[in-house]
N, CA, C and O of each residue as an XYZ file, in Angstrom:
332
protein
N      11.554      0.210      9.142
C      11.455      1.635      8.896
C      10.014      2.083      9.108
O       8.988      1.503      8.753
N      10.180      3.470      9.892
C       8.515      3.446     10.332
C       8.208      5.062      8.682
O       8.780      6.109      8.381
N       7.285      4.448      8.272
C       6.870      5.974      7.729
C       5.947      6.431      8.358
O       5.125      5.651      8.838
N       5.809      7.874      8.543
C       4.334      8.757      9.417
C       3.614      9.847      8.422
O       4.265     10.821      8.045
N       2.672      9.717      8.134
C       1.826     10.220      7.361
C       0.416     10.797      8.112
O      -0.299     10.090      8.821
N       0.217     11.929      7.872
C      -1.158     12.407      8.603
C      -2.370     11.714      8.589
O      -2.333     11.056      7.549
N      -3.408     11.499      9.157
C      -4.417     10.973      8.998
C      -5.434     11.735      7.448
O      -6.066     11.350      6.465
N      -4.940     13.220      8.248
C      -5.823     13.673      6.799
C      -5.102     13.900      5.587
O      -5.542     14.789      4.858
N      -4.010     13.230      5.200
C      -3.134     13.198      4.087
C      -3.484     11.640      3.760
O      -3.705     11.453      2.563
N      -3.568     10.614      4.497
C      -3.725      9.409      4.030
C      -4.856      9.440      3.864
O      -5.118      8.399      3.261
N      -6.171     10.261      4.094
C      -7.482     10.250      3.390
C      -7.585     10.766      2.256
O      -8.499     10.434      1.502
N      -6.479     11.863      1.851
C      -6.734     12.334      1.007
C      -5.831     11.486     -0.439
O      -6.175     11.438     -1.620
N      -5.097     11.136     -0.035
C      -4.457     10.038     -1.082
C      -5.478      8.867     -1.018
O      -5.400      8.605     -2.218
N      -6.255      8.080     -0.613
C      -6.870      7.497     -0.613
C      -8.033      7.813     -1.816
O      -8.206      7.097     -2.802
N      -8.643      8.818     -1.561
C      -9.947      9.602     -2.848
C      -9.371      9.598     -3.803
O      -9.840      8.947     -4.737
N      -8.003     10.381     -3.998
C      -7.371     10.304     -4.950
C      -7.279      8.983     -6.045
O      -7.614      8.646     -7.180
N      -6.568      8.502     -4.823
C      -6.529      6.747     -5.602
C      -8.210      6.332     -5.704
O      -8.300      5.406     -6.510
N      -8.713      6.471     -5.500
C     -10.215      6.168     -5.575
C     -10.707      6.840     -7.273
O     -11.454      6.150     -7.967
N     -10.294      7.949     -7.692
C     -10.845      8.874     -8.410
C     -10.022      8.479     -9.827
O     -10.506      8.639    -10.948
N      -8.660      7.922     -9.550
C      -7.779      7.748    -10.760
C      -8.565      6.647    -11.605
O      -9.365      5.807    -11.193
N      -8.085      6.899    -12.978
C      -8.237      6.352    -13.874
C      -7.814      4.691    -13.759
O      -8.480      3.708    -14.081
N      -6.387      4.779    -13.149
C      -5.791      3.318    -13.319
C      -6.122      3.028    -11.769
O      -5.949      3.875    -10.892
N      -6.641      1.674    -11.525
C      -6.448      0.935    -10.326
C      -5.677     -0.148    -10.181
O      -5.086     -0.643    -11.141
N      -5.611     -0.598     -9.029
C      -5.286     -1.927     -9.023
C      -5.354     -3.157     -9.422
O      -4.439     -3.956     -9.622
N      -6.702     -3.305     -9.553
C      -7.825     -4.447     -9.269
C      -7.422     -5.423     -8.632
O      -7.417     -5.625     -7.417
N      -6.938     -6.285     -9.812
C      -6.427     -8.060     -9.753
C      -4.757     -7.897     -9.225
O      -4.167     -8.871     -8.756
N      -4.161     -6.687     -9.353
C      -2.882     -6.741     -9.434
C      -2.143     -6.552     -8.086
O      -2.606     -6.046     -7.063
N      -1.111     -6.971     -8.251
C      -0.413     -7.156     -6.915
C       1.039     -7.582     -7.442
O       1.197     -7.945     -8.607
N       2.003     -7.523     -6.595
C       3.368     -7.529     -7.009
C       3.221     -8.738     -6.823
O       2.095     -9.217     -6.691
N       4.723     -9.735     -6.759
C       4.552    -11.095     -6.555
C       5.673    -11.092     -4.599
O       6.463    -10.260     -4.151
N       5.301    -12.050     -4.174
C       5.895    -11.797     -2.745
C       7.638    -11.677     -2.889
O       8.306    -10.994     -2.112
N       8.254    -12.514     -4.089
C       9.581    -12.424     -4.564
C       9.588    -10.527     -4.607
O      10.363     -9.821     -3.962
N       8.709    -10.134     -5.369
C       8.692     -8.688     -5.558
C       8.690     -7.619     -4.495
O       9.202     -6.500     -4.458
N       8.070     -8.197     -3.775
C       7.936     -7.304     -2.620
C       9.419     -7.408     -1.565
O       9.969     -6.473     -0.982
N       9.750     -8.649     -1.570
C      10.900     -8.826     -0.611
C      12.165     -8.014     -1.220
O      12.868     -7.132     -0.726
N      12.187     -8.782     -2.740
C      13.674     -7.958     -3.210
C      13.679     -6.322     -3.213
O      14.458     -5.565     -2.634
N      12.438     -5.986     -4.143
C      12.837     -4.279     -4.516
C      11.716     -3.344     -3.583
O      11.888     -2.140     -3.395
N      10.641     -4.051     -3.082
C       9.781     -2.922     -2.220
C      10.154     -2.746     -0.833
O       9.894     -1.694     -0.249
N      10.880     -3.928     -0.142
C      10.984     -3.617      1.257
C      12.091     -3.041      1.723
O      12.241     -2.558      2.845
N      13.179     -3.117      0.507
C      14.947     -2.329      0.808
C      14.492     -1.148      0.433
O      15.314     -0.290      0.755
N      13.521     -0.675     -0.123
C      12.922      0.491     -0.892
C      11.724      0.765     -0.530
O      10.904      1.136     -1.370
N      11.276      0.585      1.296
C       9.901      1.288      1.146
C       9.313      2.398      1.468
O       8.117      2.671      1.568
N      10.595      3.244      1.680
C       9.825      4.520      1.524
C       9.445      5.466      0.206
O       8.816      6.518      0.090
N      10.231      4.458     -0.867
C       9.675      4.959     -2.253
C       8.375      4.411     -2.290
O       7.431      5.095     -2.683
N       8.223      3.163     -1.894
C       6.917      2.088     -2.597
C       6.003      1.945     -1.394
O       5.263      0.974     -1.234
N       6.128      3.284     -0.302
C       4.775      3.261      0.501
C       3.640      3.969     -0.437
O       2.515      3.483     -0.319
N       3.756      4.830     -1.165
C       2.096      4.671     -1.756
C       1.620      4.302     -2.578
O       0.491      4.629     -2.943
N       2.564      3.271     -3.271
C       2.254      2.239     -4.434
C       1.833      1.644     -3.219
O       0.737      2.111     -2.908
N       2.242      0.814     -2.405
C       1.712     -0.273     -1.375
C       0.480      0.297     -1.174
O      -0.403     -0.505     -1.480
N      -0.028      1.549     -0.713
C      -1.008      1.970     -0.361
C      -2.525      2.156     -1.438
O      -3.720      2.023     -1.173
N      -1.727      2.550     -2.835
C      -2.516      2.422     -3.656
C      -3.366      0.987     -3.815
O      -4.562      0.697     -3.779
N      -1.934      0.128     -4.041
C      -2.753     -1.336     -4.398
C      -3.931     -1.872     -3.174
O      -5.000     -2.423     -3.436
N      -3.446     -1.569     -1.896
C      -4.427     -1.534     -0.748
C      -5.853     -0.867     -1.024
O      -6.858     -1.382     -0.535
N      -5.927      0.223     -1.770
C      -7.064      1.063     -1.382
C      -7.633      0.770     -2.866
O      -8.808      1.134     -2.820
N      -7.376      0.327     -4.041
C      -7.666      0.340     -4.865
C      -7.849     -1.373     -5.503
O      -8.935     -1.519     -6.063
N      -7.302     -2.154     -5.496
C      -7.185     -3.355     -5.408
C      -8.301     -4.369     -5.263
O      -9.477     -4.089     -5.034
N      -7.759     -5.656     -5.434
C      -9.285     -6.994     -5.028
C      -8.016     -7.989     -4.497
O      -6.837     -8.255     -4.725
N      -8.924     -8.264     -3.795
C      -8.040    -10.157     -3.172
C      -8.838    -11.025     -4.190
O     -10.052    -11.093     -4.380
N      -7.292    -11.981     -5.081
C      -8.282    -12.971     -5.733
C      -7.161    -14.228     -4.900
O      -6.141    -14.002     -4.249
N      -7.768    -15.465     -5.201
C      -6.983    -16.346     -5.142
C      -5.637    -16.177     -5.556
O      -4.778    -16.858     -4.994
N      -5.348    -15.463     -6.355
C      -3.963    -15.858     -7.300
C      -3.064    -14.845     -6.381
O      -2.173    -15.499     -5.840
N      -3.021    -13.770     -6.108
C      -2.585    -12.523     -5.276
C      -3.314    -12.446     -3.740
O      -3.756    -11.317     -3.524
N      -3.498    -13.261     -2.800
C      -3.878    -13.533     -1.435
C      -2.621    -13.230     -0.698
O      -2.459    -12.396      0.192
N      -1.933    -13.887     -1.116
C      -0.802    -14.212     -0.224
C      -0.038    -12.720     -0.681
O      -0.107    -12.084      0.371
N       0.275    -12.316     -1.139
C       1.022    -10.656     -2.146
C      -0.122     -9.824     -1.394
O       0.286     -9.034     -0.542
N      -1.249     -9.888     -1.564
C      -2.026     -8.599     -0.557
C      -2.133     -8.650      1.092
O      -2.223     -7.686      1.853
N      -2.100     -9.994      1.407
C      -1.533    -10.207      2.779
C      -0.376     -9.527      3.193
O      -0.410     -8.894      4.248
N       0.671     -9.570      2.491
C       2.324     -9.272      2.661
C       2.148     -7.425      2.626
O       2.863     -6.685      3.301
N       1.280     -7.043      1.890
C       1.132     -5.762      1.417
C       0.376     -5.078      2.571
O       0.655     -3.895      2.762
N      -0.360     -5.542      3.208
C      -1.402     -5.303      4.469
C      -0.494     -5.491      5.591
O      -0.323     -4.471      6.259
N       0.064     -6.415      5.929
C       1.542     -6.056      6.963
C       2.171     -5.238      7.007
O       2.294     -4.438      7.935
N       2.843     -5.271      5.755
C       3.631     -4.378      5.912
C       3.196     -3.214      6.291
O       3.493     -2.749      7.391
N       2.398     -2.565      5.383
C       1.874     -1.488      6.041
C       1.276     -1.217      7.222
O       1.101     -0.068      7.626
N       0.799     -2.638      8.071
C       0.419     -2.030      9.338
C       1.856     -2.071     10.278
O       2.045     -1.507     11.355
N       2.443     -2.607      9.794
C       4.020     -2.438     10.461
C       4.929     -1.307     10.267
O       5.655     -0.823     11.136
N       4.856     -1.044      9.416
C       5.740      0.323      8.431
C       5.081      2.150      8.679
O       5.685      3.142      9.084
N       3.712      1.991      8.258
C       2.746      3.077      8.518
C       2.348      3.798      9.604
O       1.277      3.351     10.013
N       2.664      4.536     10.120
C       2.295      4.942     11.424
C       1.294      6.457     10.952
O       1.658      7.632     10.904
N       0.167      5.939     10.704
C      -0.431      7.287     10.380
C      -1.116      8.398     12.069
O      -1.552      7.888     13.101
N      -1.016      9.477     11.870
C      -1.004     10.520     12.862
C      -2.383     11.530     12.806
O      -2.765     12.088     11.777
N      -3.071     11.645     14.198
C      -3.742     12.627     13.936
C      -3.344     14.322     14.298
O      -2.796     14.826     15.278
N      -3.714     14.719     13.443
C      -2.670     16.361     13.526
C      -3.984     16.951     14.513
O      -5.193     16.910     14.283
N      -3.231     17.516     15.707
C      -3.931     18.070     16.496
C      -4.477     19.674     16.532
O      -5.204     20.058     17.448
């Protein structure tokens, strides 16, 4: 499933997520998580995916879950520049 999102809408959710109170950090779904309920479901959980991306840390423990999360979205995301 492709989602398309503007360039200047995905900047602006980006600050956003930048500015919020809650981040990501350490957190990340688990790859079980992502397969069962985010990928039959990702056009609900494209800007949770996006959040944890822009807000987030790679530790050892969640590498492999932010990897899966970074695919997808470069697979899924088709962001657009509005002319």
């Amino acid at each position: 499933m492709r989602i398309t999102i503007s360039e200047e809408d995905f900047e602006k959710y980006c600050e956003v997520f930048d500015r919020m109170k809650w981040q990501a950090k350490e957190y990340a779904p688990t790859v079980e998580e992502i397969q069962k309920e985010i990928l039959p479901n990702m056009k609900q959980y494209a800007l949770f995916l996006i959040w944890i991306d822009c807000t987030g840390e790679e530790t050892p423990a969640n590498k492999e879950s932010r990897e899966w999360i970074r695919e997808i979205l470069k697979e899924s995301l088709e962001i657009i520049r509005e002319r």
